[in-house]
TIMI-2910 file (N, C-alpha, C, CB; in pm, 1 decimal, decimal comma, always signed):
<rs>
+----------+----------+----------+----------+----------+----------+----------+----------+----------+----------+----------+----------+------+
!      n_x !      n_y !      n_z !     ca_x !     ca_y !     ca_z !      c_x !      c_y !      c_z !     cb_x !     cb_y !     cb_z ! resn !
+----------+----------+----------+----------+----------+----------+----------+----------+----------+----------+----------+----------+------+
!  +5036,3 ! -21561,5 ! +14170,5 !  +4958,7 ! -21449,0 ! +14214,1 !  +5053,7 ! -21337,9 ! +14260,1 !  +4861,4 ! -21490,1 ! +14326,6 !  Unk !
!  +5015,1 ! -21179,8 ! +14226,8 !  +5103,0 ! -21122,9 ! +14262,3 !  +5119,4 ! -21109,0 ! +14418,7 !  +5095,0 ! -21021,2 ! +14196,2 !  Unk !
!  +5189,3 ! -21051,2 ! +14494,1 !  +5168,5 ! -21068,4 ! +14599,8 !  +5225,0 ! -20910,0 ! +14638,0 !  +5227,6 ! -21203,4 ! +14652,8 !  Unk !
!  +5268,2 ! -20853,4 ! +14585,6 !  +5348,3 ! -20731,1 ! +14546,7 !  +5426,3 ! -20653,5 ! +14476,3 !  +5384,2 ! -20718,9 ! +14582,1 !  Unk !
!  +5443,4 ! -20451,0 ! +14445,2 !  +5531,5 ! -20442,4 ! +14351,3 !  +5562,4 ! -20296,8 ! +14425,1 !  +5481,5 ! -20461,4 ! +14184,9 !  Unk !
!  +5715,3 ! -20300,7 ! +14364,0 !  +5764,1 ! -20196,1 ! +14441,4 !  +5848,5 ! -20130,0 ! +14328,3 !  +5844,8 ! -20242,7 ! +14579,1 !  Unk !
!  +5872,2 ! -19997,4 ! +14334,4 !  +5926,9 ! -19912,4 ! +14242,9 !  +6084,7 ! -19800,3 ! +14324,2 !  +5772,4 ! -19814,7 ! +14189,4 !  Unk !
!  +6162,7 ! -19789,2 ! +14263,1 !  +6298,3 ! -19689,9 ! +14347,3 !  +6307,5 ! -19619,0 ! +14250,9 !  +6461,0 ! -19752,6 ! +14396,5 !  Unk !
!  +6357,5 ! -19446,7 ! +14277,3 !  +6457,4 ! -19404,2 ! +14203,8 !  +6567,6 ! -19335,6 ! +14277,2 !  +6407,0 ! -19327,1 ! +14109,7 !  Unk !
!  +6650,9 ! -19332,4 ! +14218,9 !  +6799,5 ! -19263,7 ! +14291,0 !  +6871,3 ! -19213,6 ! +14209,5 !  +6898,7 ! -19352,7 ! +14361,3 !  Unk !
!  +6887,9 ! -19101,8 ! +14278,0 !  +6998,4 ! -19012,8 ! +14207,6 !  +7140,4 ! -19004,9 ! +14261,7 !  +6953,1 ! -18873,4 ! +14206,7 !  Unk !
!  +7175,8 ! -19083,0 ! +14140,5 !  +7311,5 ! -19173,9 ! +14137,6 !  +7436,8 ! -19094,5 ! +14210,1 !  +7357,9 ! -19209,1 ! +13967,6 !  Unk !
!  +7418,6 ! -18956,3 ! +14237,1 !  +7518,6 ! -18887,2 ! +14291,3 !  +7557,4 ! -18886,6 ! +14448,2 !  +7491,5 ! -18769,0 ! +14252,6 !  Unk !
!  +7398,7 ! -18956,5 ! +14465,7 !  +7405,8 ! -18964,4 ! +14630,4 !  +7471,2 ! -19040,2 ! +14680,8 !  +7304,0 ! -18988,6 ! +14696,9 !  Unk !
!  +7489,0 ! -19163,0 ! +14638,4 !  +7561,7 ! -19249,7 ! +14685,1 !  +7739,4 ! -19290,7 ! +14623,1 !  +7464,4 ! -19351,5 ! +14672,8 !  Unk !
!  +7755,0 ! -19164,5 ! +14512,3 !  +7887,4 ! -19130,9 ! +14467,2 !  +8013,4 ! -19140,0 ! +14592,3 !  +7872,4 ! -18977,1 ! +14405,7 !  Unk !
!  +7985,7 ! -19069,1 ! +14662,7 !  +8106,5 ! -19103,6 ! +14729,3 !  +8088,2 ! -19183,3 ! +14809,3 !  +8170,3 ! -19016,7 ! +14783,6 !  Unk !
!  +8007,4 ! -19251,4 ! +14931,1 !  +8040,1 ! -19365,1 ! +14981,7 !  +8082,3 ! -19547,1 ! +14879,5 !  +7914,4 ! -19363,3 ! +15072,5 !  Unk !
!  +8031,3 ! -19512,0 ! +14796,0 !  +8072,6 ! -19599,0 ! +14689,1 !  +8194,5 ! -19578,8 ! +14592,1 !  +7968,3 ! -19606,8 ! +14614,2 !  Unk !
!  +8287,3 ! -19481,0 ! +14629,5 !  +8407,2 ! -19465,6 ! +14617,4 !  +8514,5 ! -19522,8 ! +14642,7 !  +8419,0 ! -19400,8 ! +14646,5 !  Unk !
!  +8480,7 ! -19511,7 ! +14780,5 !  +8580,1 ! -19589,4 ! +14899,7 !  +8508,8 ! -19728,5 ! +14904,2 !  +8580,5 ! -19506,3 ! +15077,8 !  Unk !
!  +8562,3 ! -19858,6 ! +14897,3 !  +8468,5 ! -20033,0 ! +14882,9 !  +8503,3 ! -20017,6 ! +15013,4 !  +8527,7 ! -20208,8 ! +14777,0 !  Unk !
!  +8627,5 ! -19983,9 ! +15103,0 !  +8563,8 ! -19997,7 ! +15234,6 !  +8483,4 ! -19931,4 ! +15321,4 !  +8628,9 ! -20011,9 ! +15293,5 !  Unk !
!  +8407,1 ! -19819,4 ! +15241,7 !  +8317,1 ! -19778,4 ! +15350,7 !  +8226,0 ! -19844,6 ! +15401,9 !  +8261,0 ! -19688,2 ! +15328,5 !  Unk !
!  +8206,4 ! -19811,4 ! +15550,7 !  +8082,0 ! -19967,9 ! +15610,0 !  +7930,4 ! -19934,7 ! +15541,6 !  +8042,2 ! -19972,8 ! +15843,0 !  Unk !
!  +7905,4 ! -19842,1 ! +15441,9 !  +7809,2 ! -19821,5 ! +15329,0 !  +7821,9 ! -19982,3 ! +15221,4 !  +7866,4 ! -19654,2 ! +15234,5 !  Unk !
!  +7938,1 ! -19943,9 ! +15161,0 !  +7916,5 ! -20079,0 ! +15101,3 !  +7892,5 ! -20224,1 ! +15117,6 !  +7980,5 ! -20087,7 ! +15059,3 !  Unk !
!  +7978,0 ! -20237,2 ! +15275,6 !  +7946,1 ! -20364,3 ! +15342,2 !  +7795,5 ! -20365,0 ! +15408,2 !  +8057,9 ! -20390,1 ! +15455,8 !  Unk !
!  +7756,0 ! -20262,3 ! +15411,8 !  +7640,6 ! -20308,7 ! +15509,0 !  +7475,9 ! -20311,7 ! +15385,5 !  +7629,0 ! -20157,0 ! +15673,5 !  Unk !
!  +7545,3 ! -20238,8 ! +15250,3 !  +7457,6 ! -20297,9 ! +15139,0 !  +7449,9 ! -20380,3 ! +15030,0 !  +7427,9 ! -20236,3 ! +15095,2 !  Unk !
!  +7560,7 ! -20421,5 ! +15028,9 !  +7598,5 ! -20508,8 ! +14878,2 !  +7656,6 ! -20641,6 ! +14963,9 !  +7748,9 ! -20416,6 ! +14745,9 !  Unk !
!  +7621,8 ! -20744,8 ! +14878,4 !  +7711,2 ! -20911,8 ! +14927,6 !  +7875,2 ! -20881,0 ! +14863,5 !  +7619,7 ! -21103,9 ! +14814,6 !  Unk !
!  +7938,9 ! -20934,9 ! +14918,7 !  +8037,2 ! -20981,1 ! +14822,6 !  +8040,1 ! -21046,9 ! +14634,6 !  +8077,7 ! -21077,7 ! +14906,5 !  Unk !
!  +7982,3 ! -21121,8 ! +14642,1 !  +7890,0 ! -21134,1 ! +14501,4 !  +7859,0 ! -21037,8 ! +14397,8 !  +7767,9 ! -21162,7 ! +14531,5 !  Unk !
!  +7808,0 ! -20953,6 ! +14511,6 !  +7779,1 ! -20825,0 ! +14402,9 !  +7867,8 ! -20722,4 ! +14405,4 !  +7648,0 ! -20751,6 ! +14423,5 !  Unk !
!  +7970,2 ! -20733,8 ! +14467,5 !  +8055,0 ! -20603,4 ! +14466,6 !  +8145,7 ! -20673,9 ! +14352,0 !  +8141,6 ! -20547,3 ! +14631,8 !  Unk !
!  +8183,2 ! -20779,9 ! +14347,2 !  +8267,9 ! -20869,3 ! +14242,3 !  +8191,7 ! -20836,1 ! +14140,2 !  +8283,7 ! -21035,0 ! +14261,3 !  Unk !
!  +8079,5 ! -20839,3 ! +14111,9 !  +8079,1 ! -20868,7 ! +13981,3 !  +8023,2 ! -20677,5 ! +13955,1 !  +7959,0 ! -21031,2 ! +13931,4 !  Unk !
!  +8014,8 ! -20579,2 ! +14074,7 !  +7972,0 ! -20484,8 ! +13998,2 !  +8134,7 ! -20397,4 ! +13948,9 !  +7847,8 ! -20393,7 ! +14092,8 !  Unk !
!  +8239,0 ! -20457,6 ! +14042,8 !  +8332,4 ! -20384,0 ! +13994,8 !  +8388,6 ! -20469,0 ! +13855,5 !  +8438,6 ! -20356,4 ! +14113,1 !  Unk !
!  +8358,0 ! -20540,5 ! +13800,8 !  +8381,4 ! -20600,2 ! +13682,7 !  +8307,9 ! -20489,4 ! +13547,9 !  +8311,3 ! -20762,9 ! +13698,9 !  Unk !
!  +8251,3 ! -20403,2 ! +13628,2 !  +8177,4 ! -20296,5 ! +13507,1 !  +8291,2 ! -20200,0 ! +13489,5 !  +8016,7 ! -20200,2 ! +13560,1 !  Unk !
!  +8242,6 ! -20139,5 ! +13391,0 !  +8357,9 ! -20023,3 ! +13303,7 !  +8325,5 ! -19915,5 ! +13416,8 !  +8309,4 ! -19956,1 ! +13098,6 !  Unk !
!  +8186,2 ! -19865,6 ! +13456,6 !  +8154,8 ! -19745,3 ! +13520,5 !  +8107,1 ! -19805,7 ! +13677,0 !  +8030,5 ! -19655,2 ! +13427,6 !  Unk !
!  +8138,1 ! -19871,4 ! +13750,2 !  +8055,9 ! -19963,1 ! +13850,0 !  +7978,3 ! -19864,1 ! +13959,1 !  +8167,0 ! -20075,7 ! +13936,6 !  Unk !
!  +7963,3 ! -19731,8 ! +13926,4 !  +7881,1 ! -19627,4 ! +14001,9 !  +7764,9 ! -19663,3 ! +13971,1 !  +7900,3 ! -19482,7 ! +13973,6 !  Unk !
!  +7715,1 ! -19696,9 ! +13794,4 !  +7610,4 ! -19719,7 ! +13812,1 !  +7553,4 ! -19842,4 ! +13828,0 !  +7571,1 ! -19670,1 ! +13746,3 !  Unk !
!  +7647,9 ! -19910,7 ! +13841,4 !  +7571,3 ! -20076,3 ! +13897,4 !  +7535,7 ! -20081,8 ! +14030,8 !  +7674,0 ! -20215,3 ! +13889,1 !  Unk !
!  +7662,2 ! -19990,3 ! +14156,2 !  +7631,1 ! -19948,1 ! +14279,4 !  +7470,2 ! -19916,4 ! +14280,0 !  +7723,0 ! -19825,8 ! +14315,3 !  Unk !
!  +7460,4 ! -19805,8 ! +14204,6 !  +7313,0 ! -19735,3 ! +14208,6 !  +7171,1 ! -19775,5 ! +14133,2 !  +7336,0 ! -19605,5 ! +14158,8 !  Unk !
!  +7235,1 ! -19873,4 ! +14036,5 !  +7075,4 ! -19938,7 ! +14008,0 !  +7029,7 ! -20046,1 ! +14090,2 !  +7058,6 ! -20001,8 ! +13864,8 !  Unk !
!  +7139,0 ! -20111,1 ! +14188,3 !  +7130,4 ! -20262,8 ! +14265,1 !  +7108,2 ! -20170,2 ! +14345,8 !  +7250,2 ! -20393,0 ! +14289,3 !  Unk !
!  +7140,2 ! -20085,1 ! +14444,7 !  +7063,7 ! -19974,1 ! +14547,4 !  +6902,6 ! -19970,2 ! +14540,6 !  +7114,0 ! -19813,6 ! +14506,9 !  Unk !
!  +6861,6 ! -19890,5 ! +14398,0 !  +6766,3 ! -19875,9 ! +14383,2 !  +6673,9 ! -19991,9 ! +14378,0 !  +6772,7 ! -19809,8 ! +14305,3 !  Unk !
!  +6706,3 ! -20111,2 ! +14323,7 !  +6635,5 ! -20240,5 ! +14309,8 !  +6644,3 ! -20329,4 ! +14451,2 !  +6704,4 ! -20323,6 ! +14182,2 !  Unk !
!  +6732,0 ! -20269,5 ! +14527,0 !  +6662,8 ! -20349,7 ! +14684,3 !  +6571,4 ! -20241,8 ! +14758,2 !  +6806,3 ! -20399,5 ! +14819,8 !  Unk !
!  +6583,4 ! -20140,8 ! +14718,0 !  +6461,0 ! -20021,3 ! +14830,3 !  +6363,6 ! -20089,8 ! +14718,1 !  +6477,4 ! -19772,6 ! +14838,1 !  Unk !
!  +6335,4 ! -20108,1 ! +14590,7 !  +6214,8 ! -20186,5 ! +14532,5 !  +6187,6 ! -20290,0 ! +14589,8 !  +6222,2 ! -20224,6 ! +14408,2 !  Unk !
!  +6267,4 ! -20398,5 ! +14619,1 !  +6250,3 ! -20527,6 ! +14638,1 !  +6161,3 ! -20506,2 ! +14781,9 !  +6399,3 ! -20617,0 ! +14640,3 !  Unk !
!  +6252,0 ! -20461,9 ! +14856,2 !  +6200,9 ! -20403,0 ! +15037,3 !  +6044,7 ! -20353,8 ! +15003,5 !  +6319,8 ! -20221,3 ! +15119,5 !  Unk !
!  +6002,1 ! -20282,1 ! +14896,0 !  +5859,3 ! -20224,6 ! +14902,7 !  +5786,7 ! -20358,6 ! +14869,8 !  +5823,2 ! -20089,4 ! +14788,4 !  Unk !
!  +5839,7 ! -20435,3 ! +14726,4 !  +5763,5 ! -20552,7 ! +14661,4 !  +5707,5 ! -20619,9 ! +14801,9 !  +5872,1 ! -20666,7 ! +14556,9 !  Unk !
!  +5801,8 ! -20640,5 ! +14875,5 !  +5799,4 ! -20730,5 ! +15011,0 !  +5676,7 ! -20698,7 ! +15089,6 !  +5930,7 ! -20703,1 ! +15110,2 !  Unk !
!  +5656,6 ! -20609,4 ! +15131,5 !  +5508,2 ! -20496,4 ! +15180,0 !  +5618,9 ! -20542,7 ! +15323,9 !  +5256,3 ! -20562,9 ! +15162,6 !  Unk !
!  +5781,8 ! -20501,1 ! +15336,8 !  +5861,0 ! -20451,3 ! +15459,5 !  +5836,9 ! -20341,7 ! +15547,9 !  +5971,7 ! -20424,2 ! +15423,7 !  Unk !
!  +5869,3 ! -20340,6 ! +15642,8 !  +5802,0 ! -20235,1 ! +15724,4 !  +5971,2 ! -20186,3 ! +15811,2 !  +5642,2 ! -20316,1 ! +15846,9 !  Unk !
!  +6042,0 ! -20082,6 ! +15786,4 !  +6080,3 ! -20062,8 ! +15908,5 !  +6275,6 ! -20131,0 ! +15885,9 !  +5950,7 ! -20158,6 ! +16027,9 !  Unk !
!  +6285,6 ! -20155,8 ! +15991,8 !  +6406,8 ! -20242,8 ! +16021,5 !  +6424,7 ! -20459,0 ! +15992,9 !  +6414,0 ! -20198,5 ! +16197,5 !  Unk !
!  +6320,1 ! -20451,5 ! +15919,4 !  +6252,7 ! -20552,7 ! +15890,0 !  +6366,3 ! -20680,0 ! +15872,7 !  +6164,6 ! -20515,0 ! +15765,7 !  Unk !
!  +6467,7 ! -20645,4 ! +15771,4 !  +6602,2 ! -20674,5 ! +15704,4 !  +6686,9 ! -20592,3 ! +15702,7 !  +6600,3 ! -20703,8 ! +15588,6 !  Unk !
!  +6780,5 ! -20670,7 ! +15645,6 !  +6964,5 ! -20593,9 ! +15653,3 !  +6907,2 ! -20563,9 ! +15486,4 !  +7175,9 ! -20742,9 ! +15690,0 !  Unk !
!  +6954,8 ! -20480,6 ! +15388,8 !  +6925,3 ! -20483,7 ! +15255,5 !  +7064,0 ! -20578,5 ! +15186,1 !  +6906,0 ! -20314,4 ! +15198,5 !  Unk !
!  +7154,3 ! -20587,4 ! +15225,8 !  +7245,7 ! -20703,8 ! +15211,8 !  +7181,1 ! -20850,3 ! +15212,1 !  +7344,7 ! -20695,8 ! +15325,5 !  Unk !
!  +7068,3 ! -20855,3 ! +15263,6 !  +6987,4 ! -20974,2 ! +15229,1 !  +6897,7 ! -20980,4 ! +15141,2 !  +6930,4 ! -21014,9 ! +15316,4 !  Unk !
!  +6902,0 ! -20860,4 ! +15041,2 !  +6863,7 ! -20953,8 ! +14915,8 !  +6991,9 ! -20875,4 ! +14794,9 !  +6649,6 ! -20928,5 ! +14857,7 !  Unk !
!  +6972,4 ! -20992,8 ! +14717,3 !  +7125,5 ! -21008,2 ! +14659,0 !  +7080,2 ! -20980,1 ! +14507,9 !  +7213,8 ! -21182,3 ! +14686,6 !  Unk !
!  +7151,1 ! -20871,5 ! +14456,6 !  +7059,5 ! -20865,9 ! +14284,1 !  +7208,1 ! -20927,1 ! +14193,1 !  +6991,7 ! -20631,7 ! +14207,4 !  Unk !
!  +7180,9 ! -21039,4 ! +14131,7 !  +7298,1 ! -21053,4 ! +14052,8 !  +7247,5 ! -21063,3 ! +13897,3 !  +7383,7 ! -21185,6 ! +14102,8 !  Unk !
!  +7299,6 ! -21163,7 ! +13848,1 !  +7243,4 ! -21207,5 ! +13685,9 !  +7239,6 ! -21357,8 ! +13654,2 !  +7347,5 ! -21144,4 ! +13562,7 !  Unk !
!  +7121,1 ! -21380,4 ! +13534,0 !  +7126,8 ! -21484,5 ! +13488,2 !  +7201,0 ! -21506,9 ! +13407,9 !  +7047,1 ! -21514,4 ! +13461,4 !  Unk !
!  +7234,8 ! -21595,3 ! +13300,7 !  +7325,0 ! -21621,5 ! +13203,3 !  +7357,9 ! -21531,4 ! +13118,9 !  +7294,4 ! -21710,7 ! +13141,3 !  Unk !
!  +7176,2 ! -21477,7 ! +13034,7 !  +7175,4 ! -21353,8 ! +12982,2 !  +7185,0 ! -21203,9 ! +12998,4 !  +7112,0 ! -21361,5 ! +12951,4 !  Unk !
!  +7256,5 ! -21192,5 ! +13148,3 !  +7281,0 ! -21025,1 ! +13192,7 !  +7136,2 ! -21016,9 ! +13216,4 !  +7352,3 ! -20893,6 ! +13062,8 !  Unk !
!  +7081,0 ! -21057,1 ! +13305,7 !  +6902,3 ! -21045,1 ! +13361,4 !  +6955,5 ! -21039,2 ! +13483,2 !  +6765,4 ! -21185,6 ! +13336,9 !  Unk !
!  +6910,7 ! -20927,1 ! +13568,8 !  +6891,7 ! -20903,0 ! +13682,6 !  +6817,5 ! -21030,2 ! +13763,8 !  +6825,2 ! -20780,3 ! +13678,9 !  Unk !
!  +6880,1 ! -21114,3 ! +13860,9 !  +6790,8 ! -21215,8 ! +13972,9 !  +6795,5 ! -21157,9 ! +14102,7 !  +6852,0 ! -21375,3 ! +13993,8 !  Unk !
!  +6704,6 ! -21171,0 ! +14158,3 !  +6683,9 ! -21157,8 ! +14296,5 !  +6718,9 ! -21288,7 ! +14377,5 !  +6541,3 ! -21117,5 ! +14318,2 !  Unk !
!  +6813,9 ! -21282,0 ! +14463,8 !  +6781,6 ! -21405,0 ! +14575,3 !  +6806,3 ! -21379,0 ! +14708,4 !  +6862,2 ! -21530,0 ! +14553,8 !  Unk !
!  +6723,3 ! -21425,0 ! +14778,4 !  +6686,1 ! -21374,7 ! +14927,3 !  +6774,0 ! -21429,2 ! +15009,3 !  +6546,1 ! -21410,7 ! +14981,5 !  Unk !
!  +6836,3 ! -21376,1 ! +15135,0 !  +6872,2 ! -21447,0 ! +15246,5 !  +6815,0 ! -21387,6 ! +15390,9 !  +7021,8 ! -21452,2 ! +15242,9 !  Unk !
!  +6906,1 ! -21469,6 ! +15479,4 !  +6827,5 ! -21470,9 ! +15577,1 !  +6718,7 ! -21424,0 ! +15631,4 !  +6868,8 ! -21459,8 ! +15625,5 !  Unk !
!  +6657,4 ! -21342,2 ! +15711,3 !  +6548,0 ! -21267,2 ! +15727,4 !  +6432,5 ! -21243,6 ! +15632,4 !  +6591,9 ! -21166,1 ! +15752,4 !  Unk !
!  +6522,4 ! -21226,7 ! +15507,2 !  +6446,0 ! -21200,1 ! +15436,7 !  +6403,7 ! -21317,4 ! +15345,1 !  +6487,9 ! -21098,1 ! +15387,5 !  Unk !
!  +6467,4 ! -21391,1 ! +15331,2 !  +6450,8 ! -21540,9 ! +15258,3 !  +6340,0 ! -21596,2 ! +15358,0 !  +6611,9 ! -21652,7 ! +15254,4 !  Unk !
!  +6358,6 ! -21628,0 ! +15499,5 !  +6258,4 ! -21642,4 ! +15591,5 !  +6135,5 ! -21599,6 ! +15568,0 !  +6288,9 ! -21594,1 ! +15691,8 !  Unk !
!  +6104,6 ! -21437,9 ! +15524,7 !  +6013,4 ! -21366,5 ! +15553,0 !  +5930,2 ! -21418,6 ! +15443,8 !  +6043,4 ! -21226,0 ! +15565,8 !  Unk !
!  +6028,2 ! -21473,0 ! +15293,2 !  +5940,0 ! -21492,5 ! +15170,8 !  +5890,6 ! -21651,3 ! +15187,2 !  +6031,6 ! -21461,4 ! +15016,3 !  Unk !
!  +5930,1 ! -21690,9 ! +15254,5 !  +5904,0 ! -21888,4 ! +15262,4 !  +5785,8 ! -21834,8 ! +15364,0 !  +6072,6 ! -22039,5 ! +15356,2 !  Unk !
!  +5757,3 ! -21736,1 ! +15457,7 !  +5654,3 ! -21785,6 ! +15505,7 !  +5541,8 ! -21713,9 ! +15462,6 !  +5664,3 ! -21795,1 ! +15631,7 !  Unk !
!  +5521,8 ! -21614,7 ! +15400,2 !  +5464,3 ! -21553,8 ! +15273,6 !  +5421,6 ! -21613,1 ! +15127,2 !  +5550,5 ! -21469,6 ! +15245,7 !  Unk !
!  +5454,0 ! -21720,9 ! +15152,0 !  +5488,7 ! -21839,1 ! +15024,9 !  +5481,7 ! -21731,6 ! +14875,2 !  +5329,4 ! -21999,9 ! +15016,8 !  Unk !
!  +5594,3 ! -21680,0 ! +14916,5 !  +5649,8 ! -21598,5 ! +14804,2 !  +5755,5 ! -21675,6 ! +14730,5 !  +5709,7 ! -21465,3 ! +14855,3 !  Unk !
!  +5705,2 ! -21702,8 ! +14583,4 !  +5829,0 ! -21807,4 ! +14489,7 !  +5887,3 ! -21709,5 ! +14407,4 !  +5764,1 ! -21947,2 ! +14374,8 !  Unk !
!  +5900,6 ! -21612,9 ! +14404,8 !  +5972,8 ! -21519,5 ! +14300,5 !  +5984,0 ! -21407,0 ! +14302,8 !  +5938,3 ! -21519,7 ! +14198,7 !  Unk !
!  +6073,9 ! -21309,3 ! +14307,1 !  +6074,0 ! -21139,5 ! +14279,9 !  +6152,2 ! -21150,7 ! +14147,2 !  +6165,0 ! -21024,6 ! +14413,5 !  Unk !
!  +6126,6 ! -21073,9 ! +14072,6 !  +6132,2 ! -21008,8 ! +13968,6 !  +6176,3 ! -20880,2 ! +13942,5 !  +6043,6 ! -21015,6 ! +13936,2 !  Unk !
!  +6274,0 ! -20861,9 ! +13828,5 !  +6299,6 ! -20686,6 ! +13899,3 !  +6399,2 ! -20628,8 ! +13755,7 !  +6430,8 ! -20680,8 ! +14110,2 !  Unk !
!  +6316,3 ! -20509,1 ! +13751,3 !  +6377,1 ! -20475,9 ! +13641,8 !  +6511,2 ! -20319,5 ! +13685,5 !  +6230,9 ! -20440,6 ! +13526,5 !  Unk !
!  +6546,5 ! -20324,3 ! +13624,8 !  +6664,3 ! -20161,9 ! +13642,1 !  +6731,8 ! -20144,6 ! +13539,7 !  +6793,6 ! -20156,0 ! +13759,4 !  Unk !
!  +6733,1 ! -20004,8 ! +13516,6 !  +6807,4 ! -19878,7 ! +13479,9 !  +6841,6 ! -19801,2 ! +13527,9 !  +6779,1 ! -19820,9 ! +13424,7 !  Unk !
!  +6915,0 ! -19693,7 ! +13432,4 !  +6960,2 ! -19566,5 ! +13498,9 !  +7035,5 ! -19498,2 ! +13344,4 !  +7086,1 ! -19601,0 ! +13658,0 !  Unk !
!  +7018,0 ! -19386,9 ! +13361,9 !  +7018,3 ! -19253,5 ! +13235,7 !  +7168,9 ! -19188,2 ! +13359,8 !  +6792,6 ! -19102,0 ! +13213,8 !  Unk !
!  +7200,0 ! -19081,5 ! +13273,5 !  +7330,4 ! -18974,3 ! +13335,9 !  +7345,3 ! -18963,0 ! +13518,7 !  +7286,5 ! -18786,1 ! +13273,2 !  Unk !
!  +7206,2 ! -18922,3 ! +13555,6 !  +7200,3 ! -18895,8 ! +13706,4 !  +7109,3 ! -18948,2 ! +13782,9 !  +7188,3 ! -18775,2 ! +13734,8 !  Unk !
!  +7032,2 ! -19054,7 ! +13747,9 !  +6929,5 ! -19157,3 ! +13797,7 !  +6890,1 ! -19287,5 ! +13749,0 !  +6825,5 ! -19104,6 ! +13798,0 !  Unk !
!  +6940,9 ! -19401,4 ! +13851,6 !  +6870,8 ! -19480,1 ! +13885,6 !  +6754,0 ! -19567,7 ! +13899,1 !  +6883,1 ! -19459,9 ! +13915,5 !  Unk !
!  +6674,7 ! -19646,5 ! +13789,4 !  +6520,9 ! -19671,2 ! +13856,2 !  +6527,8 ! -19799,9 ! +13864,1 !  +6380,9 ! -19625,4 ! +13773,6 !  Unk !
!  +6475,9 ! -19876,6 ! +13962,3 !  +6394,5 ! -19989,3 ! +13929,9 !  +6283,8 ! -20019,5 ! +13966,9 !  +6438,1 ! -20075,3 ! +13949,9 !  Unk !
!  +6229,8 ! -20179,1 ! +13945,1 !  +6091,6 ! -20176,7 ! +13935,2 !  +6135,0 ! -20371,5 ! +13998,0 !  +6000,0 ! -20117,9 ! +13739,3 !  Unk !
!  +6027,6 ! -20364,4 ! +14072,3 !  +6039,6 ! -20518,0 ! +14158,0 !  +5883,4 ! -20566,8 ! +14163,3 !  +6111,3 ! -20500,5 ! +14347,0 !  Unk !
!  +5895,2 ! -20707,3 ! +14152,1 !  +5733,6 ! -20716,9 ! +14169,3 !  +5753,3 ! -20893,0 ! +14234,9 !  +5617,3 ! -20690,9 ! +13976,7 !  Unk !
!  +5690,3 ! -20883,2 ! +14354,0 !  +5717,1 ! -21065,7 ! +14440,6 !  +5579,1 ! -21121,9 ! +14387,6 !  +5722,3 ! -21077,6 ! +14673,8 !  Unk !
!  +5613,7 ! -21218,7 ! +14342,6 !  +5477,9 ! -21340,9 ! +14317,1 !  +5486,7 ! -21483,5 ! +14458,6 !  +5517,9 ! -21443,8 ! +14107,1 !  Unk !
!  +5377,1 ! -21486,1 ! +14491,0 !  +5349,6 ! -21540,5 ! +14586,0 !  +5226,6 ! -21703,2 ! +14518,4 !  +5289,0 ! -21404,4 ! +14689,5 !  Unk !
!  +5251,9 ! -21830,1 ! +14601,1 !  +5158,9 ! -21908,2 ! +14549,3 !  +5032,4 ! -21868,5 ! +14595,8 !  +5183,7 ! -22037,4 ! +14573,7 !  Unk !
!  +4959,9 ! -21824,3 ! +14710,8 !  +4838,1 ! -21796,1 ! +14692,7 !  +4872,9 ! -21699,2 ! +14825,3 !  +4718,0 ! -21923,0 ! +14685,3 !  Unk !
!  +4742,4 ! -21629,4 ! +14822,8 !  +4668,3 ! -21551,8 ! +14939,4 !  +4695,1 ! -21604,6 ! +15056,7 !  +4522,7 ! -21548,0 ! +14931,6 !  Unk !
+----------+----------+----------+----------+----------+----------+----------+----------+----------+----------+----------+----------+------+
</rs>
């Protein structure tokens, strides 16, 4: 059952320069380690910065989050075997989906020259 869906866009320039510098406390306080590894493994990793940006302010809406709810470092967008975007939750927010009996987010992303989109949607076992 769905339980929610959430949509981002960003314009990839905004977050150009704090994603310049890997030590700005921008990057630590939004990306895992996980994902900074594997986004600097890209040819252009600005826009991996900015579609995994955009796909946790989705994920945060999918969630029906309110506020200061989570760190966005707690949810983690990496890949499956086939270069598929996964979602996996931690703390707070892993919490928030076990008691929501939320079994899945889903989440799609792109991005064109100067924007960013994605699209997130949490399935939950029931009401």
């Amino acid at each position: 059952m769905l339980y929610g869906i959430g949509t981002d866009i960003l314009n990839i320039h905004q977050i150009e320069s704090s994603v310049s510098d890997r030590q700005d406390p921008f990057v630590r306080k939004i990306y895992t380690p996980a994902e900074i590894e594997l986004i600097e493994s890209r040819p252009i990793p600005l826009y991996s910065y900015a579609t995994r940006f955009a796909g946790k302010e989705a994920v945060f809406k999918a969630l029906n989050l309110n506020g200061n709810a989570i760190r966005l470092n707690e949810i983690e967008i990496l890949e499956n075997e086939n270069g598929q975007p996964q979602v996996t939750l931690h703390g707070k927010a892993e919490q928030f989906a076990k008691e929501k009996e939320i079994t899945s987010v889903m989440i799609s992303l792109s991005y064109d020259t100067d924007y960013a989109v994605a699209y997130a949607a949490a399935e939950c076992a029931a009401f």
